[in-house]
Structures are given as C-alpha cells and as structure tokens.
C-alpha positions in Angstrom: 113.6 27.8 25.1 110.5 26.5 25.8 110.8 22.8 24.6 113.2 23.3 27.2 111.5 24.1 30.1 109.4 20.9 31.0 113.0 19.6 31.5 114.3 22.2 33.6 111.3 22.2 35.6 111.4 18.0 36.3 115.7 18.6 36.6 115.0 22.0 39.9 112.6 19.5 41.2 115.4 16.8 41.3 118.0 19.0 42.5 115.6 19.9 45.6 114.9 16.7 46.8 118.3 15.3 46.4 119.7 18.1 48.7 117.1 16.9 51.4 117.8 14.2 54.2 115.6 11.0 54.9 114.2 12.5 57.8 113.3 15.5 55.5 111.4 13.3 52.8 110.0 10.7 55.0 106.3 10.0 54.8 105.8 7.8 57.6 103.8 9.9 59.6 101.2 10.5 56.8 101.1 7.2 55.7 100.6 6.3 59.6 97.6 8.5 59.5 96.7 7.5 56.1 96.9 4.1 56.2 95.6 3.4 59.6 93.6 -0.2 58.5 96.7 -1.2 56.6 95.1 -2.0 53.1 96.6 -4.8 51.0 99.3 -5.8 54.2 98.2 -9.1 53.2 99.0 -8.9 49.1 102.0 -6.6 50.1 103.2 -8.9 52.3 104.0 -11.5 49.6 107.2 -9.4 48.5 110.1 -9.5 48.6 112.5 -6.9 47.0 116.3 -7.3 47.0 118.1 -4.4 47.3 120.9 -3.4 48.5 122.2 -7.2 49.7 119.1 -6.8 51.7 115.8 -8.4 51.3 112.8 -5.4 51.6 109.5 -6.9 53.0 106.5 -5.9 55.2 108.3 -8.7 57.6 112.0 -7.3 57.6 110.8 -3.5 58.0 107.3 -3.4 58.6 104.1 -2.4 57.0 104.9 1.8 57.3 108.2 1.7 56.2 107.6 -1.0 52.9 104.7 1.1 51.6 106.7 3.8 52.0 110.3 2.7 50.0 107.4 1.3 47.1 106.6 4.9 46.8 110.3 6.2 46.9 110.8 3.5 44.2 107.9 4.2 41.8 108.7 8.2 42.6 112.4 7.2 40.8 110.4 5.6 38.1 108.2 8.1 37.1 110.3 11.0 38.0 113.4 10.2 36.2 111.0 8.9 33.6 109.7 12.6 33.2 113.1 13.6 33.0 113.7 11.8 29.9 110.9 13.0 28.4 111.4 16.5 28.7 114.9 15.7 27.2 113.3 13.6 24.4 110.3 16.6 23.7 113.2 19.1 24.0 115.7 17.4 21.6 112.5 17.9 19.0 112.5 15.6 15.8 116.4 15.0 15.5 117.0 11.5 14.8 117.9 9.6 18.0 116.0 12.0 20.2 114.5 8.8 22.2 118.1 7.5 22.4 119.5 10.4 23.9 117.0 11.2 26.1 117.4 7.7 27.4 121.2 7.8 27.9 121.0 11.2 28.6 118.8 10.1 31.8 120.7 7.7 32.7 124.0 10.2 33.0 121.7 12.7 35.2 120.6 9.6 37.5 124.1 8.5 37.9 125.2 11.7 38.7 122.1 12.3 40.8 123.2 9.4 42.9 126.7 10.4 43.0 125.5 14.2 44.4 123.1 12.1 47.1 126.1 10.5 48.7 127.3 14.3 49.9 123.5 14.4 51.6 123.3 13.2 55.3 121.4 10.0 55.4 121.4 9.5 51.8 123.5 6.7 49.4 124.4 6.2 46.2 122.7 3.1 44.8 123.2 1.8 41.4 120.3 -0.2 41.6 118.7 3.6 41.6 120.2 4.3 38.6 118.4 1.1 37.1 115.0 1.9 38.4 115.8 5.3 37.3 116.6 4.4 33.3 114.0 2.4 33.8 111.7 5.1 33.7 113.0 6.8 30.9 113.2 3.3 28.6 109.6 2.9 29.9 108.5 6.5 29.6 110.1 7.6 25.7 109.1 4.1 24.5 105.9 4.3 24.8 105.7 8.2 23.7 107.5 6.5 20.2 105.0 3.4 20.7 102.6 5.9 19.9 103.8 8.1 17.9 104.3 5.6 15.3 100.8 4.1 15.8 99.0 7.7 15.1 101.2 7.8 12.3 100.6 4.7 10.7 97.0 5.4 11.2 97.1 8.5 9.6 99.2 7.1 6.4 96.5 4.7 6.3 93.8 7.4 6.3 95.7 9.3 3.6 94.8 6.2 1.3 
C-alpha cells in the first residue's frame, strides 16, 4: 500500500482542483502583486501559443492573464507528470511499468477533462490531455533514462 500512496496523494490533489471554478484557481491578483515590473513582458511577448483555435499572447490577453495560463500549462505538465510517476513507482519492477503508467495517465487526464466540463467555467480540452501525457512521457522517461544509466554504470563497476 505504500508504493501506492504517492499516487493517491498526486490523484486527491487532482480531484480537488478539478472540482474548483476559474475564479476559484485564478492567480491574477498575486501575480498582479507579484509581478508589478512585469519581468520578461518583452521575451514573453514573442509568443504565441495556439490553443483552442485561438492564438494566446501577452497582445491578445495581456501580460497578467499570459503568465498566468503558462503556469496553468506547466502545472498540467508536471502535475500529470507526477501522476504517472506514482503509477510507474507503484506498478514496481513489472515489465511495462513505464508503459502503463504512461497510458495509464493519459486515461486519468482524459477523464479528468471529461469530469472538468461538469465544473462551472471549466472545458474539456484535448489539447490538455496532450500537455498532460506529455508530462508523464517526459516524467517516466527520464526516471528509465536513468535508471538504465546507474545501471550500466554499476555493471561496468562489477568488472
């Protein structure tokens, strides 16, 4: 039960702030207070992210607003990329732990999206879900990356 629980603690911390509204989980007035000066407006203001059929850029929304759906996006990233590697930590040393964790991820983020469209002010976005698997590909890769590396290193070391 314990492999388990870095999953089910990433998953109750999902479930939580899927249930909550924009209004809820907006950062604008910190980032407001934070940001004050603006830092980087002028390297930030060179993107320009499609999403949605939209264009997102400090021009269409505004400085505030950009930083803050960067951090939403990278929060998806790393978030669902914790996800998968509870799943992949949990699933132990079974062969195609990295895989499952990966798809597995990807089923919770789809679903995850699906649940969001019931929450006022909330979507479902597929480009979410990619962002989302994203994460995990990025996140179990490099945990095999380097597991393989340490290993190799201590075959090496063996002879």
């Amino acid at each position: 039960m314990k492999k388990w629980l870095i999953f089910i603690i990433c998953l109750v911390i999902l479930i939580t702030s899927s249930s909550m509204t924009y209004e809820q989980q907006s950062i604008l007035p910190e980032l407001e207070d934070l940001l004050s000066n603006k830092p980087f407006e002028e390297q930030l203001s060179v993107l320009k992210i499609p999403y949605w059929g939209t264009t997102v850029s400090i021009e269409e929304r505004g400085y505030f607003p950009f930083v803050e759906f960067l951090i939403r996006k990278l929060t998806h990233f790393i978030g669902f990329g914790c996800i998968a590697l509870g799943l992949y930590f949990a699933w132990g040393k079974r062969r195609f732990a990295a895989i499952i964790a990966i798809i597995g991820t990807a089923f919770i983020a789809m679903l995850d999206e699906f649940c969001q469209s019931f929450t006022p002010g909330r979507t479902m976005s597929g480009q979410d879900v990619l962002v989302d698997t994203a994460g995990a590909i990025v996140f179990v890769g490099a945990v095999v990356i380097i597991r393989k590396l340490f290993k190799n290193k201590r075959q090496k070391a063996l002879f």
